[in-house]
C-alpha positions in Angstrom: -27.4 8.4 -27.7 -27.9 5.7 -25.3 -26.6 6.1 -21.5 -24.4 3.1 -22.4 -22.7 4.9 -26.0 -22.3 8.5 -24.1 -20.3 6.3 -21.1 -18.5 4.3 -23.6 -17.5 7.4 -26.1 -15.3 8.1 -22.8 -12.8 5.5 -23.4 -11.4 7.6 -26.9 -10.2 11.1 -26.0 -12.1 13.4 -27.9 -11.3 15.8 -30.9 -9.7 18.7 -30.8 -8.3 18.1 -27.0 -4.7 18.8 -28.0 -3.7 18.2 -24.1 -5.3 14.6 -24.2 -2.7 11.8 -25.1 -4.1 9.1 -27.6 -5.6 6.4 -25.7 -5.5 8.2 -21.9 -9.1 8.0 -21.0 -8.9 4.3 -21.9 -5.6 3.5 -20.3 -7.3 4.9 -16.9 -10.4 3.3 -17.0 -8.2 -0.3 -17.5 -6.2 0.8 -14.3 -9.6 1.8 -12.4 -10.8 -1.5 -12.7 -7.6 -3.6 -11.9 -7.3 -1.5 -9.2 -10.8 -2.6 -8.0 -9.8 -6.1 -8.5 -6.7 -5.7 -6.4 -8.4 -3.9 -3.3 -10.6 -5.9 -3.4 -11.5 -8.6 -0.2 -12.8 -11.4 -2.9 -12.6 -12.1 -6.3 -15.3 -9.4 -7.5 -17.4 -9.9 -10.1 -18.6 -7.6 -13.2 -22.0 -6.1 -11.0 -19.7 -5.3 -8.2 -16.7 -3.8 -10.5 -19.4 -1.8 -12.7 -21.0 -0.5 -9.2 -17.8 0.5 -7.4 -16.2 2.0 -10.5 -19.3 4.1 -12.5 -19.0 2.1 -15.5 -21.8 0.4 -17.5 -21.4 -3.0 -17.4 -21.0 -3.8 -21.0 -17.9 -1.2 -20.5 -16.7 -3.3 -17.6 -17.3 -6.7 -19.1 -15.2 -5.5 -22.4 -12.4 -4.1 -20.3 -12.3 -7.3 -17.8 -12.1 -9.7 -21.3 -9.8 -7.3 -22.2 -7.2 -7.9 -19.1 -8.1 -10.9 -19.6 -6.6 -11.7 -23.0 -3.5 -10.0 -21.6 -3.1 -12.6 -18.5 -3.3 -9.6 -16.2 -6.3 -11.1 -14.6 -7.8 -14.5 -14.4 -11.1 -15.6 -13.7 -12.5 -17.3 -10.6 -15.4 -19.5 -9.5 -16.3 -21.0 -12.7 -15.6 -17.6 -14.9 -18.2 -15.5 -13.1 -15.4 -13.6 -10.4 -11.7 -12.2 -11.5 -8.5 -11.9 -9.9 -5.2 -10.7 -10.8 -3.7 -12.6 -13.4 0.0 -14.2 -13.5 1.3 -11.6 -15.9 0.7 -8.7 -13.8 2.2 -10.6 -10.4 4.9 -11.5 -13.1 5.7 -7.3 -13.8 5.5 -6.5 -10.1 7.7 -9.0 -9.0 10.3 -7.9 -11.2 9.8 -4.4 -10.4 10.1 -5.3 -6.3 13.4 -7.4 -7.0 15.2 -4.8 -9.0 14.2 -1.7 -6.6 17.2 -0.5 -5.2 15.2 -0.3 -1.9 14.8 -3.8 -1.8 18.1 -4.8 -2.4 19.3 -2.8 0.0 16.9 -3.8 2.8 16.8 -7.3 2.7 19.6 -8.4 4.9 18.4 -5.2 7.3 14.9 -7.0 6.9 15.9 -10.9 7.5 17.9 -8.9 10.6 15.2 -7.8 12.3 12.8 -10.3 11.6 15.7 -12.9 13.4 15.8 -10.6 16.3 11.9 -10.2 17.1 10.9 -13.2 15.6 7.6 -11.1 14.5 6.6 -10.2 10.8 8.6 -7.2 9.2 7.2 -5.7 6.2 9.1 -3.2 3.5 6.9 -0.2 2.4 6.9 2.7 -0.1 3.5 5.3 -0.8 1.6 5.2 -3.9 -1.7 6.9 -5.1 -2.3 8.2 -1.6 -1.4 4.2 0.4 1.1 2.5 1.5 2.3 -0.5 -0.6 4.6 -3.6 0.8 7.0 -4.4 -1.6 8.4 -7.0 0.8 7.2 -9.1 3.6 9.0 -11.4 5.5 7.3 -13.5 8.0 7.1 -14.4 11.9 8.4 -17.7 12.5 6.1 -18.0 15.2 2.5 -20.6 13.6 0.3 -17.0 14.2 1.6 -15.0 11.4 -0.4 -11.6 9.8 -2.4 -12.2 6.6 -1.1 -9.8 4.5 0.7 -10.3 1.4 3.6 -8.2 -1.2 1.1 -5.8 -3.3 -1.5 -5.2 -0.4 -2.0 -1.6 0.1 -2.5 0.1 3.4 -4.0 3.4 4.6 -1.7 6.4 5.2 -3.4 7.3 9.4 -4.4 3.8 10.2 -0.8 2.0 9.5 2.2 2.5 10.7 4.2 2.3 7.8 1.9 5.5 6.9 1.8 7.2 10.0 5.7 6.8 10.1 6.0 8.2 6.3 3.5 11.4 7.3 5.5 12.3 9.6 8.3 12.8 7.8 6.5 14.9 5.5 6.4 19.2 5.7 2.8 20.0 7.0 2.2 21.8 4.0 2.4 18.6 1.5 1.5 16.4 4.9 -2.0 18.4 4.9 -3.7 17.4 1.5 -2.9 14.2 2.1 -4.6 14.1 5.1 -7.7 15.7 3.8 -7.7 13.2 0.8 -7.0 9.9 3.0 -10.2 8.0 3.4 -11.0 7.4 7.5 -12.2 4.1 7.3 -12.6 2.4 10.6 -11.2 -0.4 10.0 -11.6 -1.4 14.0 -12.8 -0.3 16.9 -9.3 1.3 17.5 -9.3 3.4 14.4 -8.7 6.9 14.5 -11.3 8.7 12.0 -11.1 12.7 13.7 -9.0 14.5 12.0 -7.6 16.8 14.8 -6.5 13.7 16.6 -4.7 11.9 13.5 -3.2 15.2 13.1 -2.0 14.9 17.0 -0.5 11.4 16.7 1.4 12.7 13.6 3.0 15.0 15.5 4.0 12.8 18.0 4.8 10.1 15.9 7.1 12.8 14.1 8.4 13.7 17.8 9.3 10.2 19.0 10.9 8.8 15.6 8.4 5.8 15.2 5.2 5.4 14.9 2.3 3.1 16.4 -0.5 0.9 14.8 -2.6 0.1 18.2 -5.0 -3.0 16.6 -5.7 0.1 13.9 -5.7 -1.3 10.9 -6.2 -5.0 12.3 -8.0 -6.2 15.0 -5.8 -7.7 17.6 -2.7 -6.7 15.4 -0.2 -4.4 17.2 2.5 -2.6 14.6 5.4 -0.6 15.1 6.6 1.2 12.0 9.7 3.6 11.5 11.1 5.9 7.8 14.1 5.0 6.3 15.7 8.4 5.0 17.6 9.6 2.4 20.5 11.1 1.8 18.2 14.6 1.3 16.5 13.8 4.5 13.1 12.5 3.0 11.4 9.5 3.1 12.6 6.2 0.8 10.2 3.7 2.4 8.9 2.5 5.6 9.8 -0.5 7.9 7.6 -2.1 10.2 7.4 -5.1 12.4 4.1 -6.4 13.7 2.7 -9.4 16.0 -0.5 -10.2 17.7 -1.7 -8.8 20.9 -1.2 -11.5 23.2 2.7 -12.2 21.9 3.6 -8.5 22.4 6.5 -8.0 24.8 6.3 -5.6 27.8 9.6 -4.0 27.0 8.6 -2.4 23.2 11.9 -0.1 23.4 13.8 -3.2 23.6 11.7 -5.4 22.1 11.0 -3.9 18.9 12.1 -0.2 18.9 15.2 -0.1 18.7 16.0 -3.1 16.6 13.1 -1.5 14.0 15.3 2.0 14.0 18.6 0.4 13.5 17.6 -1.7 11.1 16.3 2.2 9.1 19.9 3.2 9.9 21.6 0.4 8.3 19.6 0.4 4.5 19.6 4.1 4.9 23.7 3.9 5.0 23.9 1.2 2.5 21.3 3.6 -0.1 23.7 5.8 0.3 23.8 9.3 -1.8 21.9 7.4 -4.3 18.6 7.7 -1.9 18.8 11.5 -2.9 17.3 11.2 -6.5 
């Protein structure tokens, strides 16, 4: 059997494996490789998807065709790079617009963005990042590149420094051990024992900081919005270049950034406990 076959035999669960649901292995080797589309900085193609995800290439090439059929990606520069597709934007969209979250932090959101006049983006975790489910942006003409969908690291954001330290060290711990340190700038924090510090004092001071972490030149201040059980719904955070950063934060930024937490934490209401 061929390298190619024995990779390949991987996308049917095998025999006998009464804890393997029909069509598993498949399903996750789909969502491994429009994940690798979405992360990714440009339209990748099916060398760089077969590289990044361990997949032979015929294996990727069937599964991109397959996404494709489905609209859930398209392709790009004449056919040779993909991107996601219509129908999957489609399906998220609708998900962001119905989450309870959402509705209940827009005004809160269109607040403080009125109030700093800098970008505010909505939050929530998934697969060990922060995802923005909402963005609304700086009127100002230097606005942020990111988009709704883009996912962000867990110690270099501060929508995921803010969300850590809401968590128990005991479920904030593997987390940490599991987050990529990628130094995204010069200002990123990679040690350990010093993301663990800022944490704690990010837990200690009620918001947390992005100092040009995640971006270069990109300062971000990012707060939880809690439930009614005291645990973390989602994140808020407001962010503006360096140069347009005002010398009173607290006023600035802070305190407009925790009220506006307060406010779509009251209006979630006990429902934010389940």
């Amino acid at each position: 059997m061929s390298a190619t076959d024995s990779n390949d035999s991987a996308l049917t669960p095998q025999p006998g494996d009464a804890k393997t649901v029909a069509g598993a292995a498949a399903f996750s080797k789909f969502i491994a490789v429009l994940q690798l589309i979405a992360d990714a900085d440009a339209p990748p193609n099916v060398a760089k998807l077969a590289a990044a995800s361990g997949y032979p290439r015929p294996t990727v090439h069937r599964i991109v065709a397959a996404l494709q059929a489905e609209g859930l990606v398209v392709p790009q520069g004449g056919g040779n790079t993909f991107a996601l597709g219509p129908r999957l934007v489609s399906l998220a969209s609708r998900s962001w617009e119905r989450s309870d979250l959402r509705i209940a932090a827009v005004d809160a959101l269109m607040e403080l963005r009125n109030t700093t006049f800098e970008t505010v983006h909505l939050a929530v975790p998934s697969d060990g990042a922060m995802v923005y489910i909402e963005k609304l942006e700086s009127p100002h003409a230097v606005r942020m590149a990111s988009r709704i969908g883009t996912r962000v690291s867990l110690t270099s954001s501060s929508v995921g420094k803010a969300w850590l330290a809401t968590l128990a060290p005991a479920e904030r711990e593997p987390l940490l051990l599991q987050a990529p340190r990628v130094r995204y700038t010069e200002h990123t924090m990679t040690d350990l024992d010093a993301i663990r510090e800022e944490i704690t004092l990010t837990a200690q001071r009620g918001y947390a900081e992005d100092r040009e972490e995640n971006e270069q030149s990109i300062w971000c201040y990012g707060a939880a919005i809690l439930g009614a059980d005291g645990r973390a719904v989602g994140c808020i955070s407001v962010s503006m270049p360096m140069f347009r950063r005002q010398a009173d934060a607290k006023r600035s930024y802070i305190e407009p950034l925790l009220a506006a937490c307060r406010t779509i934490a009251a209006r979630l209401g006990p429902v934010s406990a389940h």
